[in-house]
N, C-alpha and C positions, 0 to 999 in steps of 0.2 A: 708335467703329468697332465696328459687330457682327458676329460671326464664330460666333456659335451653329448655322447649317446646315454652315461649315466643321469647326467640331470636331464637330458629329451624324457627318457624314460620315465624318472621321478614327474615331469610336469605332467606326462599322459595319467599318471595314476594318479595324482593329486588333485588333475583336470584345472589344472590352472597353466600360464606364460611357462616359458623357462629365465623368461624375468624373473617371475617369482619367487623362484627356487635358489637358495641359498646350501653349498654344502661347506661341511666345515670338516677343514681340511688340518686343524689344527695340532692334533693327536694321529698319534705313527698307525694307531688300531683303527680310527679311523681311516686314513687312506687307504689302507689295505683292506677296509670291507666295502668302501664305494666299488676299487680297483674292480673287486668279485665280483658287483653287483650286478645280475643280467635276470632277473625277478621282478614285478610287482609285489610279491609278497615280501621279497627281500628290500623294498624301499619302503613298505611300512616297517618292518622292524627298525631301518634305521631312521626315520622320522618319530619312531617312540621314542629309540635313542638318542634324538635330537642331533645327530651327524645330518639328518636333509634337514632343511626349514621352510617351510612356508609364509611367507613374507606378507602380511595384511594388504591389502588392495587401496590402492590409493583414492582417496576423493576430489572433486573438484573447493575447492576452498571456496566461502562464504562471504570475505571480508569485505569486498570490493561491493557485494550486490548488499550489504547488509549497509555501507557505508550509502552507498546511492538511494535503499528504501528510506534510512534516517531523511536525506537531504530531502527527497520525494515530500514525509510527513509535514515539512519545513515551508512546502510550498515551490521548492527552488525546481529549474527541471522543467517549468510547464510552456515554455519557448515556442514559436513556431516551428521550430524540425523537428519537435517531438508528440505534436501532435495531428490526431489522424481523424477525420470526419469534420464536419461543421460545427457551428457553432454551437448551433441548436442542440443537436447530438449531444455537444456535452454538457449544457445548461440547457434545457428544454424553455422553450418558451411559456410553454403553460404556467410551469413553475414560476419562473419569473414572472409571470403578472400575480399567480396568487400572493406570493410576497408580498410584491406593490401593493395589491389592492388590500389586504388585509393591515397592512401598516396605514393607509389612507382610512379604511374605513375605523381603524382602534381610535386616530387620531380626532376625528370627528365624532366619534360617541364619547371620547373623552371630553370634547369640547362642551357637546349639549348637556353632557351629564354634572358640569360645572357650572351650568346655565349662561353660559358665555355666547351659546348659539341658540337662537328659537329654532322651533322645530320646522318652519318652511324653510330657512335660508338651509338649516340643516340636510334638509331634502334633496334642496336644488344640489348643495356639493355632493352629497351620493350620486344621484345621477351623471351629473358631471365627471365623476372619480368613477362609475362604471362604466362610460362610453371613451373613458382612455383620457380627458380633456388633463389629467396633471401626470406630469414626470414622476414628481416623488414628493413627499410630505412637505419638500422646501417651498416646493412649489406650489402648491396647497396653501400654506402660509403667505405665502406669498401674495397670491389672489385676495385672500381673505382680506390681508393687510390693506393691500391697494382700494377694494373695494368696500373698507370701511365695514362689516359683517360683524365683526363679535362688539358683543354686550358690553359695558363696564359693569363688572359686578360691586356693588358694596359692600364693605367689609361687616357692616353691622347687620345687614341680610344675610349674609351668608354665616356667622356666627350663630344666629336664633334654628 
């Protein structure tokens, strides 16, 4: 039994595929009222009756991109074939120096405010830490160290 112009028909009325359309052919009454069937009104009746169906629309699945955004949060993923612009573009340089310089400069008001550093030598590495002269706090320490710079403080002074 062929029923391809009835379900053409049912998809035009339903406005969806003839993928979509399912008829059920399971019962003698219905076949015999698809058989009839040459209406749009007569394929809503049998879509009440549940002889046509309409079959929900398929989506694309999630699992794959849901499983890539985890690994993304993770940090993994960030390779050179994956990514697009310069450097800069994605870490701005600006940025990166106010980092640096706001971790130089915490680290040296920590220092004077422990009286470890007077306040000219104090000076001079400000200066020094704004005209770019240190990489990063190691190196900061580093100078300090070499150049003999911080205080011994006493512990019985610093207790009063």
């Amino acid at each position: 039994m062929k029923l391809s112009k009835q379900k053409e028909l049912a998809a035009r009325t339903l406005n969806v595929s003839k993928k979509r359309i399912k008829l059920n052919t399971s019962t003698p009454e219905g076949k015999k009222d698809l058989k009839e069937l040459i209406s749009r009104e007569g394929v809503r009746d049998l879509v009440e009756d549940k002889i046509i169906v309409k079959t929900p629309k398929k989506g694309n699945s999630r699992t794959r991109a849901n499983h890539i955004l985890v690994q993304k949060k993770k940090g993994r993923r960030t390779g050179h074939g994956s990514r697009k612009g310069t450097a800069n573009a994605r870490h701005g340089e600006k940025s990166k120096w106010m980092v640096k310089i706001r971790a130089l400069r915490a680290l040296l008001k920590e220092l004077k405010d422990s009286d470890r550093l007077d306040t000219k030598t104090h000076k001079e590495l400000y200066l020094k830490s704004k005209g770019n002269f240190f990489r990063n706090k190691r190196h900061l320490m580093l100078f300090i160290e070499q150049n003999n710079l911080l205080k011994e403080v006493n512990k019985n002074e610093k207790s009063k």
